[in-house]
C-alpha positions in Angstrom: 111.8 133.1 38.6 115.2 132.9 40.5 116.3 129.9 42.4 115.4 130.4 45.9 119.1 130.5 46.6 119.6 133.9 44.7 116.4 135.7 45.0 116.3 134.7 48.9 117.9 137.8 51.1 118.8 135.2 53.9 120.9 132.7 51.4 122.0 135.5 48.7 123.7 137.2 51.3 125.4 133.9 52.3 126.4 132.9 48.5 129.9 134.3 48.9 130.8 132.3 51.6 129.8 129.2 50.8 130.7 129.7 47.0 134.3 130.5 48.7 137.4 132.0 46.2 136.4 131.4 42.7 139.5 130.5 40.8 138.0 130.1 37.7 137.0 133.8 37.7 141.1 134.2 37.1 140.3 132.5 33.8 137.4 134.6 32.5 139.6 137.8 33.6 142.3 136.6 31.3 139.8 136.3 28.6 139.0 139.6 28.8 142.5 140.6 28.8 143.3 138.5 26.1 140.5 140.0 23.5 141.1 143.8 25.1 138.0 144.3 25.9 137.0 147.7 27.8 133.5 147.0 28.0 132.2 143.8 29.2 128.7 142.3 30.1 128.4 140.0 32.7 125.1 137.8 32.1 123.8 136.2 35.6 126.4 138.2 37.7 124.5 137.2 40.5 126.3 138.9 43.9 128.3 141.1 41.6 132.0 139.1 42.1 133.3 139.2 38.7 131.5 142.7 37.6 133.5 143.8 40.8 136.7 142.4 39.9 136.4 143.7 36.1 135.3 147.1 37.5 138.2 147.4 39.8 140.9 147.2 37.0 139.3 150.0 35.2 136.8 148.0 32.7 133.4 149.9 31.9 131.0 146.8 33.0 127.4 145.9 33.1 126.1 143.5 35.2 122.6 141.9 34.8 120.5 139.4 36.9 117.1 138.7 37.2 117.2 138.0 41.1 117.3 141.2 42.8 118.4 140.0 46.1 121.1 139.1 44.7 121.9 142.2 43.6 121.6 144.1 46.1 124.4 142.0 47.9 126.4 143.3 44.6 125.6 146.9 44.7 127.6 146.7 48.5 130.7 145.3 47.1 134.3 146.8 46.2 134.0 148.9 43.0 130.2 148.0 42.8 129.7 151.8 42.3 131.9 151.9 38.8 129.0 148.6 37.4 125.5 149.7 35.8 123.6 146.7 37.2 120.9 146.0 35.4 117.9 143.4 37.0 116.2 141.5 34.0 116.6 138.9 31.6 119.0 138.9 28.8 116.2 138.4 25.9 114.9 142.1 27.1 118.7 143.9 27.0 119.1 147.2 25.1 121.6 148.0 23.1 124.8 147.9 24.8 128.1 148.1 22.1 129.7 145.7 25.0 133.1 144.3 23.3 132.3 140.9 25.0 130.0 139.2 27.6 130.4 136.3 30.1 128.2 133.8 31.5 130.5 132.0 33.8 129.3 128.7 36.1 125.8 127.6 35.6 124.3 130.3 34.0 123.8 129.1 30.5 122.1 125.9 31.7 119.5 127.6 33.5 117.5 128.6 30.1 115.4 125.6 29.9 113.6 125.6 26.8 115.3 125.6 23.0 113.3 129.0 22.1 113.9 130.7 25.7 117.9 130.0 25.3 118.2 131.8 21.6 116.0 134.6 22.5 118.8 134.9 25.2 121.4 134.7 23.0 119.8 137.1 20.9 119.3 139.5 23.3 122.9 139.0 24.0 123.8 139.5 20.9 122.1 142.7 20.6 123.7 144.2 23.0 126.9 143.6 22.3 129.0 145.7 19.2 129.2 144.6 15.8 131.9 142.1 16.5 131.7 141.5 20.1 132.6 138.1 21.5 130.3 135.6 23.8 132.0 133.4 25.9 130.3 131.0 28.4 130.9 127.8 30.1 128.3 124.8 29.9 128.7 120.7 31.3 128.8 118.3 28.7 126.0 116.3 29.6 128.7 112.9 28.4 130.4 113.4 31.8 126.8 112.8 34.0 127.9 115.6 36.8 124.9 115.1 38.4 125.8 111.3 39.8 128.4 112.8 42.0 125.2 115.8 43.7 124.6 113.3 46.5 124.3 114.5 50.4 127.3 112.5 50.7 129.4 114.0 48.7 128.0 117.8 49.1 127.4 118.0 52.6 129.3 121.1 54.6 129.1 122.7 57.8 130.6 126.4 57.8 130.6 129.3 60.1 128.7 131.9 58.0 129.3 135.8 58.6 126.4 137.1 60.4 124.3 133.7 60.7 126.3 131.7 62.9 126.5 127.7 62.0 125.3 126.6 58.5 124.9 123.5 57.3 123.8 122.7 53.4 123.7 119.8 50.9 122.3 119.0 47.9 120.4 116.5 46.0 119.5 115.3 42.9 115.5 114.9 43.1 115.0 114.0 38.8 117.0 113.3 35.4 114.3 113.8 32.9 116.4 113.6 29.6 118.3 116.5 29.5 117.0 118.3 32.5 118.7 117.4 36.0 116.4 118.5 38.9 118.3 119.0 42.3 117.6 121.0 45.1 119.9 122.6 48.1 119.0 122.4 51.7 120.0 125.2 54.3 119.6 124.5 57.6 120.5 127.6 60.5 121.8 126.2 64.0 121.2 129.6 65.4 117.4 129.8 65.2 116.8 126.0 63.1 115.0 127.7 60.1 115.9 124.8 56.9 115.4 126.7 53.6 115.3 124.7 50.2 116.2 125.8 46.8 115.0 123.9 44.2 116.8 124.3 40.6 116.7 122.5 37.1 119.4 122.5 34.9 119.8 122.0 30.7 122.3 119.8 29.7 122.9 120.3 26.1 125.2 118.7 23.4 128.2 120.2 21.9 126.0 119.9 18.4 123.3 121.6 20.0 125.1 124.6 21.6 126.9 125.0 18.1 123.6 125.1 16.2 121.9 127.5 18.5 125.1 130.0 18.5 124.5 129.8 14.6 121.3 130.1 14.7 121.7 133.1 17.0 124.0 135.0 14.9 127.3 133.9 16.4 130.1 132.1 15.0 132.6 129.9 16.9 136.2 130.8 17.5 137.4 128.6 20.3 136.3 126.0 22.3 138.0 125.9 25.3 138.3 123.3 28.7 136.2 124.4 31.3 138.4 126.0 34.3 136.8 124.5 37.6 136.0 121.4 36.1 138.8 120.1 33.7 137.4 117.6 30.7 133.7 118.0 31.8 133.0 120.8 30.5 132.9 123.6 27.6 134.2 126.8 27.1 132.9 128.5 24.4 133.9 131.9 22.3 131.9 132.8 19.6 132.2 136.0 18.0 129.3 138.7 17.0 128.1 138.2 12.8 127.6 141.4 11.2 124.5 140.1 8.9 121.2 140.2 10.9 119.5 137.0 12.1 116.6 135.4 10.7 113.5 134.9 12.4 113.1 131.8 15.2 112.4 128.9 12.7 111.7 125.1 13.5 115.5 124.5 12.9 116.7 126.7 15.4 114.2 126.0 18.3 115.1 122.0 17.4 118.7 122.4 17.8 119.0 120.4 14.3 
């Protein structure tokens, strides 16, 4: 299930404003521009920003998210009537002959388990055309992001549209390996409600996300810095193999 924070009406409708301008969308843009695509899939668009943006400068774009509140914050957006959103997961996609798809910020972390992140690749993979590129952005776990998710350093008060004084931190509540386990607080001046979102990310390896592209049918072409977060992070682009993929063996779900 969604994180409270997107599936949530209350907080999804607030996600622009606290998330603010997202520079690093700029980045992904010029990716798209850069490999010509024209039809783009946008995997965990959440509130629609970058489906919006793409959609705007004439692109043919899909935008899937499992967390519906979310997208209905999307579907009221500029140019949110040129995107085919889609809710759902990316293992369930049909066939889509997208030249490329994004997964920008968190969203390849959030698949949790070795067979539950190739069978979204797959599915990604599926619905993108014969040599359609991937390209997604992932922490390297090296860098320890997570020692810096303290109130201290998260805490902010801002004046949200439509609700008035917010105030919102987060902390890190578990590091089990390579899961981090953190959770946001919301509290409302106006009426004192406090809503926490609970979340658990997957910090994987460069080996690992490598092996899993491969396993996946995808092959490599650039490894780029990550744009918000300079040196602590991953770009990657793989592109689309023609020859099917195998079945899930014990090599692929073990990231070996």
């Amino acid at each position: 299930m969604p994180d409270l924070a997107f599936s949530d009406p209350r907080l999804a409708s607030l996600y622009d404003a606290l998330e603010g301008d997202r520079p690093d969308l700029d980045f992904y843009a010029a990716l798209v521009e850069r490999y010509r695509a024209r039809r783009v899939l946008d995997v965990g668009c959440g509130t629609g920003t970058f489906a919006c943006l793409l959609a705007r400068r004439g692109l043919d774009v899909i935008g899937l998210d499992p967390a519906g509140a979310s997208l209905q914050v999307a579907r009221h957006k500029a140019g949110a009537d040129r995107v085919r959103w889609i809710e759902g997961e990316p293992a369930a996609l049909p066939p889509l002959d997208a030249d490329l798809a994004t997964l920008t910020g968190n969203v390849a972390q959030v698949f949790l388990e070795d067979a539950a992140w190739i069978q979204a690749l797959r599915g990604i993979r599926g619905a993108l055309a014969a040599d359609g590129l991937l390209v997604f952005e992932t922490r390297d776990p090296a860098r320890a992001a997570w020692l810096r998710w303290t109130p201290q350093r998260t805490a902010r008060t801002i004046q949200a549209p439509g609700a008035g004084t917010l105030r919102t931190w987060c902390q890190v509540t578990q590091v089990d390996g390579p899961f981090v386990d953190f959770r946001w607080t919301f509290e409302f001046e106006a009426d004192g409600a406090r809503l926490v979102s609970s979340s658990r990310l997957r910090f994987r390896g460069r080996s690992e996300i490598e092996a899993s592209l491969a396993c996946s049918g995808f092959l490599v072409v650039d490894v780029l810095d990550a744009p918000d977060r300079p040196g602590e992070g991953w770009v990657f682009v793989a592109r689309a193999r023609g020859a099917a993929v195998s079945p899930l063996s014990d090599r692929c779900l073990t990231g070996v």
